[in-house]
C-alpha positions as CSV (number, residue, x, y, z in Angstrom):
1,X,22.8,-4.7,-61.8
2,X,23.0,-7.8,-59.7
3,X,19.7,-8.2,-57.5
4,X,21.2,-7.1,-54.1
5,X,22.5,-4.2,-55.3
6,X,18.5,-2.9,-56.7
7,X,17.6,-3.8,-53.2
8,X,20.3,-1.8,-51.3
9,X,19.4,1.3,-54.1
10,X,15.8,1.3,-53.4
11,X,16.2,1.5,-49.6
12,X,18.3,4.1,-49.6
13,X,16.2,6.1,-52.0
14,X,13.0,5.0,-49.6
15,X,15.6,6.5,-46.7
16,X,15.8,9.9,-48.3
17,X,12.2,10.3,-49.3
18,X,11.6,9.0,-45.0
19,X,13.8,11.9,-44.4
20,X,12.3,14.5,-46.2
21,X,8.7,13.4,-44.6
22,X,10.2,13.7,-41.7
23,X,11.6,17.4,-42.3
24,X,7.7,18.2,-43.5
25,X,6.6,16.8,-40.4
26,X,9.1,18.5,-38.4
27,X,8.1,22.0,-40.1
28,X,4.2,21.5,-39.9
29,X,4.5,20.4,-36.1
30,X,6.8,23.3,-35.6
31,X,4.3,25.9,-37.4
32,X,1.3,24.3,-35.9
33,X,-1.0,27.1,-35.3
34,X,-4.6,25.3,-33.7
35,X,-6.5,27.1,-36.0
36,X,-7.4,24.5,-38.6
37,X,-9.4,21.3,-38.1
38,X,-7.9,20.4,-42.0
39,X,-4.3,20.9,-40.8
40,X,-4.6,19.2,-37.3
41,X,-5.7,15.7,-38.9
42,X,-3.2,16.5,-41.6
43,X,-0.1,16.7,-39.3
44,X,-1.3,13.5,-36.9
45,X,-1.9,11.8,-40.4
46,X,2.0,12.8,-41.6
47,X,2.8,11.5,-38.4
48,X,0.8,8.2,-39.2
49,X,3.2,8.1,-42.5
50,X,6.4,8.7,-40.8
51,X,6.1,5.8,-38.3
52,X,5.0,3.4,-40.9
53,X,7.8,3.9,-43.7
54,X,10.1,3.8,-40.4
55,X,9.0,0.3,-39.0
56,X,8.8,-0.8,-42.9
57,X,12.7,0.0,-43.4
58,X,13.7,-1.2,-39.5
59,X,12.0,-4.5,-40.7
60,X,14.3,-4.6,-43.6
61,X,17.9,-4.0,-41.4
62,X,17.9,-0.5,-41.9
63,X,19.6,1.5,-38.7
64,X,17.4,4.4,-38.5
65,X,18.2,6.1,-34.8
66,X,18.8,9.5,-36.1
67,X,15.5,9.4,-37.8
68,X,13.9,8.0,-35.0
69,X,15.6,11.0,-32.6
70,X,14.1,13.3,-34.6
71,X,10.8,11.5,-34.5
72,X,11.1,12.1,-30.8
73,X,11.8,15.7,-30.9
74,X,8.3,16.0,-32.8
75,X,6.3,13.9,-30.5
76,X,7.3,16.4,-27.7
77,X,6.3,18.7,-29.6
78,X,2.8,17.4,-30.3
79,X,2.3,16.8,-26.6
80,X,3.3,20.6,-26.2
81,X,0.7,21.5,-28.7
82,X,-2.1,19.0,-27.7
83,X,-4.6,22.0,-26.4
84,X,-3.7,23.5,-30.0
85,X,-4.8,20.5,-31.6
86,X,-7.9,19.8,-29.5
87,X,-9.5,23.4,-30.4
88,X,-9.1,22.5,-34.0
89,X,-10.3,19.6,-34.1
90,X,-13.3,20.8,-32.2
91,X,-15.6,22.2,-35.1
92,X,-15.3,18.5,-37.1
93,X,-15.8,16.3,-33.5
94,X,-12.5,16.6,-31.6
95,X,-9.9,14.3,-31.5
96,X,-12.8,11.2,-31.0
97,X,-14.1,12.4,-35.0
98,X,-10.9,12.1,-36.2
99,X,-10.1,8.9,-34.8
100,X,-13.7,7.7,-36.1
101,X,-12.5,8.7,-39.7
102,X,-8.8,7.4,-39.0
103,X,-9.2,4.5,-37.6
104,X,-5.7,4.5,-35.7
105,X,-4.3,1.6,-33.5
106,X,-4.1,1.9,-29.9
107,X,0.2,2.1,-30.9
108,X,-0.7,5.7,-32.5
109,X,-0.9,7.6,-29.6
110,X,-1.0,10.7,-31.3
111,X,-4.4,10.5,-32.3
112,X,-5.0,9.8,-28.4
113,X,-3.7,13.0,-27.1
114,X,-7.3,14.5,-26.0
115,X,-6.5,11.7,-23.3
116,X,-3.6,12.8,-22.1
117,X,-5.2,16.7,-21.7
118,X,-8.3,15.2,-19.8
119,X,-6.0,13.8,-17.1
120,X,-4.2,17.4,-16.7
121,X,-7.5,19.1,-16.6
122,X,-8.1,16.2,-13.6
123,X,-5.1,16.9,-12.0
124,X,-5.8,21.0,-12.4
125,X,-9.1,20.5,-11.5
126,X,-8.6,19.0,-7.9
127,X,-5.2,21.1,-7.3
128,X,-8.1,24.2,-7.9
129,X,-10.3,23.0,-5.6
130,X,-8.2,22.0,-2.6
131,X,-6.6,25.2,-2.9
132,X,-10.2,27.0,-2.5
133,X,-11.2,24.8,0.5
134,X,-7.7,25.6,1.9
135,X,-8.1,28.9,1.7
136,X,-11.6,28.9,2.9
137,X,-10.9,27.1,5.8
138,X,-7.8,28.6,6.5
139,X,-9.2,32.4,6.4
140,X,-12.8,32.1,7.0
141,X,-12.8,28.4,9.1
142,X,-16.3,26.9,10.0
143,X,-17.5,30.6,9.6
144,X,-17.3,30.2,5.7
145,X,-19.7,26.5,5.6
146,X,-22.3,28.4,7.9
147,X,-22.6,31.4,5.7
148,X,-22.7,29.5,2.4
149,X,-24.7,26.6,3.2
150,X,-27.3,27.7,6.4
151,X,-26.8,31.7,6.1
152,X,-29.1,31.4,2.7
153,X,-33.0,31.1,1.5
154,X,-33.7,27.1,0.9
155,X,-33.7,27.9,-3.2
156,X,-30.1,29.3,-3.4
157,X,-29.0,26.4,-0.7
158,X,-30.3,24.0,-3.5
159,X,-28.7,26.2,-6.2
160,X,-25.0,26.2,-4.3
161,X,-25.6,22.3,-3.9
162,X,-25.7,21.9,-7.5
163,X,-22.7,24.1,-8.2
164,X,-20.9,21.8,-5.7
165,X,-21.5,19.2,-7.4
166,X,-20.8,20.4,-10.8
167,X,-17.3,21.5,-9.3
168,X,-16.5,17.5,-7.7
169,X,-17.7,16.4,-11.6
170,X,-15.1,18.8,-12.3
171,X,-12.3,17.2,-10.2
172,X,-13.2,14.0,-12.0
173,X,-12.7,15.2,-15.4
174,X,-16.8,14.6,-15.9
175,X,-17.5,17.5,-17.7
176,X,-21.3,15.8,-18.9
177,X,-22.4,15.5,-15.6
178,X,-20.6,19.5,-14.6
179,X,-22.6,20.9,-16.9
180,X,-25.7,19.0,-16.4
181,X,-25.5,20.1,-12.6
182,X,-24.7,23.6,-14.2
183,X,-28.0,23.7,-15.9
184,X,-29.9,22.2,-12.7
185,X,-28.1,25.4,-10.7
186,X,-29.6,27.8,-13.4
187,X,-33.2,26.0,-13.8
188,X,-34.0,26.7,-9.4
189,X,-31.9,29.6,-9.1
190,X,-31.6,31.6,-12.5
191,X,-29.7,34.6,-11.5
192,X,-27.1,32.9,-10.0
193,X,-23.4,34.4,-12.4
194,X,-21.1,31.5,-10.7
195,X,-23.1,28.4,-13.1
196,X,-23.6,30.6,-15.8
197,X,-19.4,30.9,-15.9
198,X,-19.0,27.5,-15.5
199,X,-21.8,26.7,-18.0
200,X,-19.8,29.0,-20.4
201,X,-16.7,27.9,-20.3
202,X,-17.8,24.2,-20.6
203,X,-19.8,24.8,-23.5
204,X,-16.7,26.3,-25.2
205,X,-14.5,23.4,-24.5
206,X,-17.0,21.5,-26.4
207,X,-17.0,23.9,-29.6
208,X,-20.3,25.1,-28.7
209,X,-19.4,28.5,-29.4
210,X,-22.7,30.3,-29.9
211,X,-24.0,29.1,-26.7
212,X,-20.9,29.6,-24.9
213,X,-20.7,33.4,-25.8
214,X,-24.7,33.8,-25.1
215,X,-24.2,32.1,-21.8
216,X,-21.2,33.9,-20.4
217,X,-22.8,37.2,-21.8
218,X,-25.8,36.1,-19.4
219,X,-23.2,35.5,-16.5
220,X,-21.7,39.6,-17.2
221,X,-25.1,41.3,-17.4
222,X,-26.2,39.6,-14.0
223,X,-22.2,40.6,-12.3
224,X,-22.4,43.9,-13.5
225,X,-18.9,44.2,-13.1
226,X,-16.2,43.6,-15.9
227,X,-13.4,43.5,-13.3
228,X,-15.5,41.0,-11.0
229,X,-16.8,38.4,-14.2
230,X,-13.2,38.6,-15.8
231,X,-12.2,37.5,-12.7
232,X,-14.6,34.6,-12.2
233,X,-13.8,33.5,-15.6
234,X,-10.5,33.7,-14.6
235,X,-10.8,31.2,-12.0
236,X,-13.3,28.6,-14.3
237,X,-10.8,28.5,-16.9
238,X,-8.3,28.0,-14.2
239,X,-10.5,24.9,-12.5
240,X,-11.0,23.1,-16.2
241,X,-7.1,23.5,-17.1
242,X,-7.3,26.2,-19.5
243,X,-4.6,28.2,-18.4
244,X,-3.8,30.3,-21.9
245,X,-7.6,31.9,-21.2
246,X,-7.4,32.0,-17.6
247,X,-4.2,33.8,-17.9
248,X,-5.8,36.7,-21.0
249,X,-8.9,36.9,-18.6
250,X,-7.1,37.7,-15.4
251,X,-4.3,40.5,-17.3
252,X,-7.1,42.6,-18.5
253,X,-8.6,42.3,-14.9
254,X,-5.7,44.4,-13.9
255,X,-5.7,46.4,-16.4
256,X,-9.4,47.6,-15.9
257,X,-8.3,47.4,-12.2
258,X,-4.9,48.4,-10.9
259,X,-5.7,48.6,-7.5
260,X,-7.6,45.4,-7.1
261,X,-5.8,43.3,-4.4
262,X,-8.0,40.0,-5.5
263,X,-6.8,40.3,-9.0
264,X,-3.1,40.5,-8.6
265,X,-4.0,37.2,-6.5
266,X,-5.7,35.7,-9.1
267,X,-3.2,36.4,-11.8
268,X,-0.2,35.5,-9.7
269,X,-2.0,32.0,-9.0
270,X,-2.0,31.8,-12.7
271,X,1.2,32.4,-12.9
272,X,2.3,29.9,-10.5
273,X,0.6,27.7,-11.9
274,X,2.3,28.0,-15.6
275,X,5.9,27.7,-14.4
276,X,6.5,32.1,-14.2
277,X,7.0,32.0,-10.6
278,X,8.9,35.4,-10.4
279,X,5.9,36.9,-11.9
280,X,3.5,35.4,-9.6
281,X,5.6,36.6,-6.3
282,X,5.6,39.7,-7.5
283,X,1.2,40.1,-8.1
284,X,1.5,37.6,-4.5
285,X,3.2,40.7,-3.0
286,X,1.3,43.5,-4.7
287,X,-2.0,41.9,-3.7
288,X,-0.6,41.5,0.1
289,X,0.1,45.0,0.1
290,X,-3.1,46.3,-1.8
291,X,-4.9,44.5,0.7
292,X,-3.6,45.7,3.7
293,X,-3.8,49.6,2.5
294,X,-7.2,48.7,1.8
295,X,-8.3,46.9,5.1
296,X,-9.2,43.5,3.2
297,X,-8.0,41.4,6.0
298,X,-9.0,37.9,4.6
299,X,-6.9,38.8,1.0
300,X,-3.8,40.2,2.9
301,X,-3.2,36.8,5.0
302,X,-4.0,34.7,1.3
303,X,-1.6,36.7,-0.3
304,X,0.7,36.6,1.8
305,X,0.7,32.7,2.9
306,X,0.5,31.9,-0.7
307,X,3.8,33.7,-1.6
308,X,5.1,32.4,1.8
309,X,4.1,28.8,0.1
310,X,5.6,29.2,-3.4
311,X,9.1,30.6,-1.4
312,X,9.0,27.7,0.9
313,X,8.7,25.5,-2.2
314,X,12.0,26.6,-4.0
315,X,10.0,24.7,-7.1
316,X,11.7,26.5,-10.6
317,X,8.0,25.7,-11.8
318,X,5.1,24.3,-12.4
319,X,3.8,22.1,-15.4
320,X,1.5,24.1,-17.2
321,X,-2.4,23.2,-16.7
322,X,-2.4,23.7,-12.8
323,X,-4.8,25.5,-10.5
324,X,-4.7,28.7,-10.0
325,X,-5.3,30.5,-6.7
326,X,-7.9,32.4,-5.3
């Protein structure tokens, strides 16, 4: 067989092996579950396969633009699935112990993606916390400062500083320094629910399980209300982008609670904030109306200027990871 013609036969057999990776890749990012740190690094390291036979075969004259559509329709997929991969990967170091053991190039993104979910917390992060200032100052106006910051004994002023600063560490995506301020909250004031949440939810980003569960159990004994902490955890998970939790936390709210006007608010702003705006109208309008029956003044006129806001908007929704309301 002359020597162009092995050449030619070896390619395309290299073509149809490329393909079937492909298919396995297209099947494990497809059934990708986020429950296994062994089958996260497997599926970025299939991925690492894929894109090397496919620049080995390009280099050789090879016209691979189906393969590489497909590629594409993957990659979205991994991006859709990042959160997935970052809680596997949390019991063997995250995505940063994986790329220690892989060693990737800065051109395999994939391995990168814990990157891409920092800036969305970020971005979720400061939408959460405008919307709170707008709301206080909106409702409650200079009122609201007075009361938090001067209405108070000179230990829980300190205490609220240091949750104030925790939450800006937040909007920065400095999670370290949040939780360091979290701690500092705790150590001068240590009944105070609002860091223990914060602390919680923190630690459980990090795959500090254990201490997550013992510390949010800390923050329910001291709210003595499993409406009220569902609700605050609710909002933290909301403020660090977790919007899967913050979502779970906020429907059994209202199921413990039907008639709470605060957490129709606070599911609705969830909802808003994960692209189901019909669904969050509809807790926007049942919260309005809850709180009017029930004389909550400062909940009826949030309610109702925050469906006003999402009508005015005419957005079809948003990208998932965004604050949600108050």
């Amino acid at each position: 067989m002359p020597k162009g013609s092995i050449q030619e036969t070896r390619m395309a057999t290299r073509a149809v092996q490329l393909r079937e990776q492909i298919r396995e890749l297209e099947v494990a990012a497809a059934g990708f579950q986020g429950r296994s740190a062994e089958n996260a690094r497997a599926l970025l390291t299939l991925r690492d396969q894929v894109d090397e036979e496919l620049v080995a075969l390009e280099e050789q004259g090879m016209d691979l633009r189906p393969e590489r559509t497909r590629v594409k329709t993957v990659d979205n997929i991994l991006v859709r699935k990042a959160r997935g991969l970052e809680r596997a990967l949390r019991s063997t170091g995250g995505f940063a112990g994986a790329r220690r053991d892989a060693q990737p190039s800065d051109d395999q993104w994939w391995w990168f993606l814990d990157e891409y979910i920092a800036e969305q917390r970020r971005k979720s992060a400061k939408k959460f916390i405008t919307i709170f200032v707008l709301a206080a100052v909106l409702l409650i106006g200079g009122n609201w400062a007075m009361n938090r910051f001067f209405g108070m004994d000179p230990i829980e002023r300190e205490a609220r500083g240091y949750i104030s600063s925790a939450e800006q560490a937040l909007a920065m995506g400095n999670y370290e320094e949040a939780i360091a301020e979290y701690q500092r909250a705790i150590e001068t004031q240590p009944e105070m629910s609002e860091a223990y949440i914060g602390l919680g939810v923190l630690y459980e980003l990090q795959g500090r399980h254990e201490e997550s569960q013992q510390t949010l159990a800390r923050a329910e004994e001291l709210i003595a209300d499993r409406t009220m902490y569902l609700l605050a955890l609710s909002r933290a998970y909301s403020s660090i982008g977790e919007m899967d939790q913050a979502l779970e936390a906020a429907e059994e709210a209202v199921e413990l609670s039907p008639e709470s006007a605060q957490a129709y608010l606070i599911r609705g702003g969830v909802y808003e904030a994960i692209g189901r705006r019909a669904e969050a109208l509809t807790d926007y309008e049942l919260s309005g109306e809850l709180a009017r029956e029930q004389g909550e003044d400062a909940l009826y006129v949030l309610a109702r200027m925050r469906m006003g806001m999402l009508l005015q908007s005419g957005a079809g929704g948003g990208m998932p990871g965004g604050g949600a309301g108050f």
